[in-house]
N, C-alpha and C positions, 0 to 999 in steps of 0.2 A: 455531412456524411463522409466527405473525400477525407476531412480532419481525421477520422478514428481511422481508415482505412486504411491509410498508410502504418501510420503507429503501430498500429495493431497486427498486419502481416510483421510488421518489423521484430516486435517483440515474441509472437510467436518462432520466427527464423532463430532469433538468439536462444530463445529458450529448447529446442528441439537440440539444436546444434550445440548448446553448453552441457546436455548431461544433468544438468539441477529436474527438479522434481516439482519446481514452480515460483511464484513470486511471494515477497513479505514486502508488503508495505504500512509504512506506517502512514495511518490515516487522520488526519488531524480534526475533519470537518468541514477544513477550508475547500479552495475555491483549487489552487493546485494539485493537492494528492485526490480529493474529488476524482479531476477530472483525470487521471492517472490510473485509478480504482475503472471508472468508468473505460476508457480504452482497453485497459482487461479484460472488461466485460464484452466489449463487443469484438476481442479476440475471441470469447468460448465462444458467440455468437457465432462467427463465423466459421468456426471449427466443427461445430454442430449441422450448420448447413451443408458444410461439405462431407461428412458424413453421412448427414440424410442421401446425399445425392451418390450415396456409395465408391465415396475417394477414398482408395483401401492405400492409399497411400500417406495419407491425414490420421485413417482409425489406426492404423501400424505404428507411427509416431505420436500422436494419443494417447495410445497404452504404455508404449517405452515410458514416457514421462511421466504418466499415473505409477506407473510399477504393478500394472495389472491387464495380462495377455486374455484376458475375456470382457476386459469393462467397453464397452457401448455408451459415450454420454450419450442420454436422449434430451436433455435439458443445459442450457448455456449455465442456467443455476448451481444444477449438480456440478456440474462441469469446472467451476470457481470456485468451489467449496473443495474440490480435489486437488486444485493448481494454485489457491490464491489464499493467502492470508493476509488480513488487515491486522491493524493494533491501533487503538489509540492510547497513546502515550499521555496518559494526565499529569500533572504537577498542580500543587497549588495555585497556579497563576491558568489554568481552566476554569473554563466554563460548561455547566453544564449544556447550553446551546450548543457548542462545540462537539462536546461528546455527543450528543441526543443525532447527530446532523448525521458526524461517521456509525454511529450503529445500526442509523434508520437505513442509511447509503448499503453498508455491508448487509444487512438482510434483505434486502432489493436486489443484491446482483449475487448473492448466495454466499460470497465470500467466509471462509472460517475467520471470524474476528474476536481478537484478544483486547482486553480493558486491564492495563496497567498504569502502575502510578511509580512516577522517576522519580518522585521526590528525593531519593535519597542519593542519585546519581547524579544528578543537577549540582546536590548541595556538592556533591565531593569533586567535582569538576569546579565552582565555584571556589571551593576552599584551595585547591590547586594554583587555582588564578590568583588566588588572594596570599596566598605564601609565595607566590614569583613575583611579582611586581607590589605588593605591599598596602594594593585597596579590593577593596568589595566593587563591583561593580553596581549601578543602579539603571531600573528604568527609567527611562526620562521623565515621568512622572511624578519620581521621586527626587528628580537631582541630575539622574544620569545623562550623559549624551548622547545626540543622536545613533551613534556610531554603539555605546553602550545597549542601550536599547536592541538594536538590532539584533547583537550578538544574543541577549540575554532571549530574545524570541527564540534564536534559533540552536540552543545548547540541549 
């Protein structure tokens, strides 16, 4: 419980205090932006609470960031779905397990979540790489290096 608490006031501090209108994360499935998604979640959660317990100083800062001087979350759900978006970002090299994991996760914590496919963005980042230095990279399954691999997870 102590793990999200912290986080989660944290993030709520920078978000009130930056003027932005919420978060975008990209959601993979995995076990990190998971739990990332998750600490957001128990931001509304907590945001909600103090609300209920009528902290007019929570619903004041609430609404600046919604952009809406009458909204009341009553729900940490609703509440995500107005502050938080997901995406997962597919390419060919997903898995439907992967997707199935982040869409089940973002309807569970209400999040507004978007299903895109980078393929075409990957390739031209690749092709990039591959006109500067003169190879393709691969995954290590194919050839590549550890070091290759890694990059290619994370482009």
């Amino acid at each position: 419980e102590e793990i999200s608490l912290g986080p989660a006031c944290w993030l709520w501090d920078y978000l009130r205090r930056s003027g932005q209108a919420g978060f975008l994360l990209p959601l993979s499935g995995g076990v990190d932006s998971s739990s990332t998604a998750c600490i957001i979640y128990c931001m509304c959660v907590l945001l909600c609470q103090a609300v209920r317990k009528e902290n007019s100083q929570v619903l004041e800062d609430v609404r600046r960031v919604v952009g809406d001087e009458s909204y009341t979350p009553q729900h940490p759900e609703e509440l995500c779905g107005r502050i938080f978006t997901t995406c997962y970002m597919a390419s060919e090299n997903s898995s439907e397990g992967t997707c199935s994991r982040a869409r089940e996760l973002a309807s569970q914590i209400g999040s507004t979540h978007l299903n895109i496919n980078i393929d075409l963005a990957v390739k031209g980042i690749l092709g990039i790489f591959s006109a500067v230095t003169g190879r393709w990279p691969q995954f290590a399954a194919k050839g590549g290096s550890t070091r290759e691999n890694l990059a290619l997870q994370n482009v």
